[in-house]
VOLUMNU-93126 format. One line per 10 residues: number of its first residue (from 1); their letters; for each residue x, z, y of C-alpha. Coordinates in Angstrom, 2 decimals. Layout:
<sites>
NUM	A	X,Z,Y; ...
</sites>
This chain:
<sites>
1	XXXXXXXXXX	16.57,87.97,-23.19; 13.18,86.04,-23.77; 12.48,85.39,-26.99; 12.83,81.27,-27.83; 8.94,79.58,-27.23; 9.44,77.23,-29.97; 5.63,76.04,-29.33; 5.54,72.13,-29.25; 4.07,71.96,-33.05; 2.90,75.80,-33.62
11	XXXXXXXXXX	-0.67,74.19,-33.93; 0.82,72.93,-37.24; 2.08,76.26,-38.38; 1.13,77.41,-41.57; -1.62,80.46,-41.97; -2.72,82.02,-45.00; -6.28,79.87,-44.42; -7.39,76.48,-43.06; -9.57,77.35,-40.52; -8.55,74.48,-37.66
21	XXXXXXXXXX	-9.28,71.27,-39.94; -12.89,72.15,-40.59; -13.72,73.37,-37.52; -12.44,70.36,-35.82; -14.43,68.30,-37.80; -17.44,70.40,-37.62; -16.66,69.88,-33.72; -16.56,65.93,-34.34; -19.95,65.91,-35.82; -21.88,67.96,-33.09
31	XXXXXXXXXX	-19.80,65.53,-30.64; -20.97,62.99,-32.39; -24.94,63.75,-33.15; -24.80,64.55,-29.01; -23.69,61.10,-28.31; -26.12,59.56,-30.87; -28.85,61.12,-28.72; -27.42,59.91,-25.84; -27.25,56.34,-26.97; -30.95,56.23,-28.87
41	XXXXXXXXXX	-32.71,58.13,-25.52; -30.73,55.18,-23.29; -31.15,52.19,-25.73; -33.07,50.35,-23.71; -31.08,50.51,-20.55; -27.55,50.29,-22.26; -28.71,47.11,-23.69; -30.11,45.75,-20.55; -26.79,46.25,-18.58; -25.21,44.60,-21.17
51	XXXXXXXXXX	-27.15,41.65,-21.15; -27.04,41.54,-17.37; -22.88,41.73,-17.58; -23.44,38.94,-19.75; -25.28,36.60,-17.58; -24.61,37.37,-14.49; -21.24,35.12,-14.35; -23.29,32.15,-15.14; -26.13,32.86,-12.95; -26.81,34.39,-9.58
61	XXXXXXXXXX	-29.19,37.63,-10.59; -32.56,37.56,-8.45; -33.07,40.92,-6.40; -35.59,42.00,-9.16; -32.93,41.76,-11.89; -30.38,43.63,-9.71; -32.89,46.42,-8.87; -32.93,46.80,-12.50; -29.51,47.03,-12.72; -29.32,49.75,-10.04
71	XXXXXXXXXX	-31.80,52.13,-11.59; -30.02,51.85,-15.09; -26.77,52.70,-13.56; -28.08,55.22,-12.03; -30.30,56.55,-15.02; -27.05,56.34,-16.83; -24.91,58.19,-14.60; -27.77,61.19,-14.05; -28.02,61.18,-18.57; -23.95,61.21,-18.67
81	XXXXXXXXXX	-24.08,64.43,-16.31; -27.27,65.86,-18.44; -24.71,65.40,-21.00; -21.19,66.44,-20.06; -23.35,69.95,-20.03; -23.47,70.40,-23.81; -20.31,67.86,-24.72; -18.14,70.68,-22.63; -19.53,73.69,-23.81; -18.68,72.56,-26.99
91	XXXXXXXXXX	-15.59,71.38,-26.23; -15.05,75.09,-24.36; -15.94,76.42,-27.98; -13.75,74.42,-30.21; -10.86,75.40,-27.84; -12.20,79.18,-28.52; -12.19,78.81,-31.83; -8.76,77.11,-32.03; -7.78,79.92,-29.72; -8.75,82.64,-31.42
101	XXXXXXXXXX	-7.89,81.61,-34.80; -4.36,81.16,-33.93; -3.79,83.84,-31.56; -6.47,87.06,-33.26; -6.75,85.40,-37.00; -10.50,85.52,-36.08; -12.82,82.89,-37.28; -16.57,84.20,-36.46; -19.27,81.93,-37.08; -19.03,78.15,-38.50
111	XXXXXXXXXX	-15.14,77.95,-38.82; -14.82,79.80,-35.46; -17.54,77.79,-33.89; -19.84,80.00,-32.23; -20.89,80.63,-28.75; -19.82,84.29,-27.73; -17.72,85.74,-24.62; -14.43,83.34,-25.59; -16.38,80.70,-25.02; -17.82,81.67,-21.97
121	XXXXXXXXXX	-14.31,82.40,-20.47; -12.78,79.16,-21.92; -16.09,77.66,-20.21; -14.69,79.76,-16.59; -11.52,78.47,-17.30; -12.90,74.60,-17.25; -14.36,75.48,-13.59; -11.45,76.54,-12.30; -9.28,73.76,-13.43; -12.49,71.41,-11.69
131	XXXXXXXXXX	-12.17,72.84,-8.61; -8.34,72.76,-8.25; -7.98,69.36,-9.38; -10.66,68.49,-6.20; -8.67,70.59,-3.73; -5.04,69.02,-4.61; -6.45,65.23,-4.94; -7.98,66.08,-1.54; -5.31,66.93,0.42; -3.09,64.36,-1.16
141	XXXXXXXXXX	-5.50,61.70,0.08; -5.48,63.37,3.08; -1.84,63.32,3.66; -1.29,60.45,1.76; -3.50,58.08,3.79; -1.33,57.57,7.09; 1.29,56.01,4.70; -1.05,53.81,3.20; -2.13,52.54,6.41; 1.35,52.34,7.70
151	XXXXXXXXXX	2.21,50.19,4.42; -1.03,47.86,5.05; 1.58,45.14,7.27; 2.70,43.47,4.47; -0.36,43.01,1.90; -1.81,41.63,5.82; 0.72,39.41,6.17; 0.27,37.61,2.36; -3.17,38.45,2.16; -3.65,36.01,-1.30
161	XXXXXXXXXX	-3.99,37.76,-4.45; -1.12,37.81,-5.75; -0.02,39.94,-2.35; -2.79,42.01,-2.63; -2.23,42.76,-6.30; 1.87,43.32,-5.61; 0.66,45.62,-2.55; -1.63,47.56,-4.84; 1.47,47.89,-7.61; 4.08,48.82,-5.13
171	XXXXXXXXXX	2.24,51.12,-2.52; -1.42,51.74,-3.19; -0.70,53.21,-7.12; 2.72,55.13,-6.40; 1.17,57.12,-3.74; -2.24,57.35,-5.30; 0.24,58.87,-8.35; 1.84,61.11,-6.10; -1.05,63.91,-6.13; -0.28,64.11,-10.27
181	XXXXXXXXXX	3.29,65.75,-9.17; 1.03,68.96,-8.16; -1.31,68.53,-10.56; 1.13,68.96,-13.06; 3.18,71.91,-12.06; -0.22,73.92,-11.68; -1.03,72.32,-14.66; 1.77,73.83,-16.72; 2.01,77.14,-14.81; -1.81,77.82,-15.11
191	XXXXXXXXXX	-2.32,75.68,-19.00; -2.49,78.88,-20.72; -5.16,80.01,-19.10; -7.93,79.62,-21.68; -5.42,80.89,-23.99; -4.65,83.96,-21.57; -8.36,84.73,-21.73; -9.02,84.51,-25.25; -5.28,87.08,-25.87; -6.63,89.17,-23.08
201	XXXXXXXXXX	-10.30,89.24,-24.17; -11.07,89.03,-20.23; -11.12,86.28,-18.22; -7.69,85.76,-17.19; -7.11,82.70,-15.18; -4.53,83.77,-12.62; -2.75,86.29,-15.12; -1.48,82.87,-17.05; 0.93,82.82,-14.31; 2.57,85.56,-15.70
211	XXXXXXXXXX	2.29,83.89,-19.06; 4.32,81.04,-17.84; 6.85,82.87,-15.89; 10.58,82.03,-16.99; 9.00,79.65,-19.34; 8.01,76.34,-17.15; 11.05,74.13,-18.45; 10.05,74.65,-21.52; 6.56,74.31,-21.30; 7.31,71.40,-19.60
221	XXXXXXXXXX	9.12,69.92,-22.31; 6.75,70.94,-24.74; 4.13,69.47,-23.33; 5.48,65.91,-22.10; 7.10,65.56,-25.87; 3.10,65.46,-26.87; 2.05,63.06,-24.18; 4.70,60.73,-24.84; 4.07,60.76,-28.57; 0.04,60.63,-27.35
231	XXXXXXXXXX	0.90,57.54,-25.34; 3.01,55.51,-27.12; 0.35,55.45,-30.05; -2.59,54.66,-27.06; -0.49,51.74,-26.06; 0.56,50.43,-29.48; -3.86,50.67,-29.97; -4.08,48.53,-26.54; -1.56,45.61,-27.22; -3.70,43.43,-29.05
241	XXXXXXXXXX	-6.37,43.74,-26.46; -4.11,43.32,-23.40; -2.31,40.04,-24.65; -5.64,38.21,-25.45; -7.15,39.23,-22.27; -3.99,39.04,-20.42; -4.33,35.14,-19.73; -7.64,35.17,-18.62; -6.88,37.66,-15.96; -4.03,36.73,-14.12
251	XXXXXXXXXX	-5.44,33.51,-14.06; -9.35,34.71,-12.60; -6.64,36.65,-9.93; -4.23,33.88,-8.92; -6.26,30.85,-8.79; -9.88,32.43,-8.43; -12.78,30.37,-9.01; -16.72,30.52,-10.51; -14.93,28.69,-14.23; -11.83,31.72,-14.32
261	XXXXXXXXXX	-14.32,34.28,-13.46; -16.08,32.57,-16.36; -13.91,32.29,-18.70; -12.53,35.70,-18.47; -16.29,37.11,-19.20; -17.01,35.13,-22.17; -13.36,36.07,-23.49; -14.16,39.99,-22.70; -17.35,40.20,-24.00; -16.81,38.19,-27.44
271	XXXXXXXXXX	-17.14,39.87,-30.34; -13.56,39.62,-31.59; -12.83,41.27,-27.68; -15.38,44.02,-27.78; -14.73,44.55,-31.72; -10.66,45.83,-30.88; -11.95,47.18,-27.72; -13.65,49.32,-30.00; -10.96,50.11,-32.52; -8.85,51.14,-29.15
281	XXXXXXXXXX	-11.37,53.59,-28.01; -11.90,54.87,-31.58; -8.09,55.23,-32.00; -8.07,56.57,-28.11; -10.58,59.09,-29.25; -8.46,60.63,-32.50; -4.93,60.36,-30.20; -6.57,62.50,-27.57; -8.03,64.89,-30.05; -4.87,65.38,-31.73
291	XXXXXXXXXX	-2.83,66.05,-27.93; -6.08,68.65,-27.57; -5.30,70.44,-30.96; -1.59,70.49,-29.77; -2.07,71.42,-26.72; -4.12,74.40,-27.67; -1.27,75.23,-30.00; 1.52,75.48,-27.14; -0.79,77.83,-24.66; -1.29,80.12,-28.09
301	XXXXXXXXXX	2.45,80.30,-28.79; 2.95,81.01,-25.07; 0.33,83.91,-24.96; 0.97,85.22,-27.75; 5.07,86.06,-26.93; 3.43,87.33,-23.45; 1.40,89.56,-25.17; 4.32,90.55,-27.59; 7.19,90.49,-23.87; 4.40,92.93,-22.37
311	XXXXXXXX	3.77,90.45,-19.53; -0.12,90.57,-20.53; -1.91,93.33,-22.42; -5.79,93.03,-24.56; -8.48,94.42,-23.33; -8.95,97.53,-25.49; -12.42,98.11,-24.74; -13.45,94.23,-25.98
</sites>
């Protein structure tokens, strides 16, 4: 008989040092002196697309001022990319480290922070989950679009907003979500993946099937349990933000006109708006961190009963 998983909350398991604590917030102050850079190399442009947001509903922008708004967007989208290279290696070693520590007892380096071969696999790992996630949502859209079309009749025959918004609710996001139903049966047979590598000491991103063998349901459950604690705090963070804007949106959508487009810029972008908009990103930021930590927690316990089952086996040359 398989021994019980019992993973949801292993992350907060007690060991005989704390090793994940500082090395998360080690993690949060490299994150954060990256994004610092980020923001003090693009100063000038992040401040310029803000101002343009902010005029542009009271004035039409002249073709120079919309050039200018085109090359910052697009100097800010080639920086971001610059930038997701070092944000997710070191997101690929904080996982490592998390990893390690709770399935080896190993903590190398600055709390486990260091860049060795668990990293790099972790780093493999984040490929492979890239290029799956392009190859389902493809051929979702792909078979996906016919019905979409199909379903176009009735947003044509109310074509107003508020039928183009109920068309959008009822057909356009249900099918859009149907490409997560995949997503997240790879997603729990193939989670541990990172965490087979690092148990393994190989890259091991098709051997987390056998990790996860017998063991979906409860994966499953592990795993949802976290994202509905995850998003019931998210939306709690959101509420005050939704019911001011809330007004000012359904009312620039059902009766659209130059004063509701207005009115629902100068209520987004004052600074009681963008001050919780803040907060909710901020508290965003911590919730997601915190489903990370756990996360990492479940795909340890599950490697580490593989390893113990037989299922897997370490490297011994590593």
């Amino acid at each position: 008989m398989s021994e019980p998983l019992k993973a949801t909350f292993f992350t907060l398991q007690r060991r005989d040092r704390a090793v994940l604590l500082p090395a998360t917030l080690v993690f949060i102050v490299i994150v954060a002196l990256l994004v610092g850079a980020f923001v003090a190399l693009n100063w000038g442009r992040l401040l310029g697309l803000y101002e343009f947001i902010q005029s542009t509903p009271a004035q039409q922008p002249s073709d120079e001022q919309a050039g200018q708004f085109m090359w910052s967007v697009f100097g800010l989208f080639g920086g971001a990319m610059l930038l997701s290279f070092p944000i997710y290696l070191t997101i690929a070693a904080y996982e490592a480290a998390c990893l390690r520590w709770m399935i080896r007892g190993e903590a190398p380096g600055l709390f486990g922070l260091t860049i060795d071969n668990d990293v790099w696999r972790v780093w493999g790992v984040y490929w492979c989950w890239l290029v799956a996630q392009m190859i389902v949502s493809f051929a979702m859209s792909i078979a996906t679009m016919p019905l979409m079309f199909m379903m176009m009749g009735e947003m044509m025959r109310d074509p107003s907003p508020e039928g183009m918004m109920r068309w959008q609710l009822t057909v356009q996001l249900p099918l859009s979500l149907l490409q997560y139903l995949p997503l997240i049966f790879i997603g729990v047979r193939f989670g541990p993946a990172a965490a087979t590598s690092v148990a393994r000491k190989r890259f091991s991103f098709v051997d987390a099937w056998k990790v996860t063998e017998d063991r979906f349901w409860s994966l499953f459950g592990s795993f949802a349990l976290l994202w509905v604690i995850a998003w019931l705090l998210i939306v709690a963070a959101s509420i005050p933000v939704v019911l001011q804007m809330w007004p000012h949106f359904w009312s620039m959508w059902s009766t659209p006109s130059e004063d509701a487009m207005q009115a629902y810029f100068n209520a987004y972008l004052a600074r009681e708006t963008l001050v919780r908009i803040g907060i909710g990103y901020g508290v965003m930021a911590v919730v997601g961190l915190w489903l990370a930590l756990m996360s990492y927690g479940v795909n340890a316990r599950a490697a580490l009963v593989a390893l113990d089952e037989g299922k897997i086996q370490a490297d011994p040359a590593s």
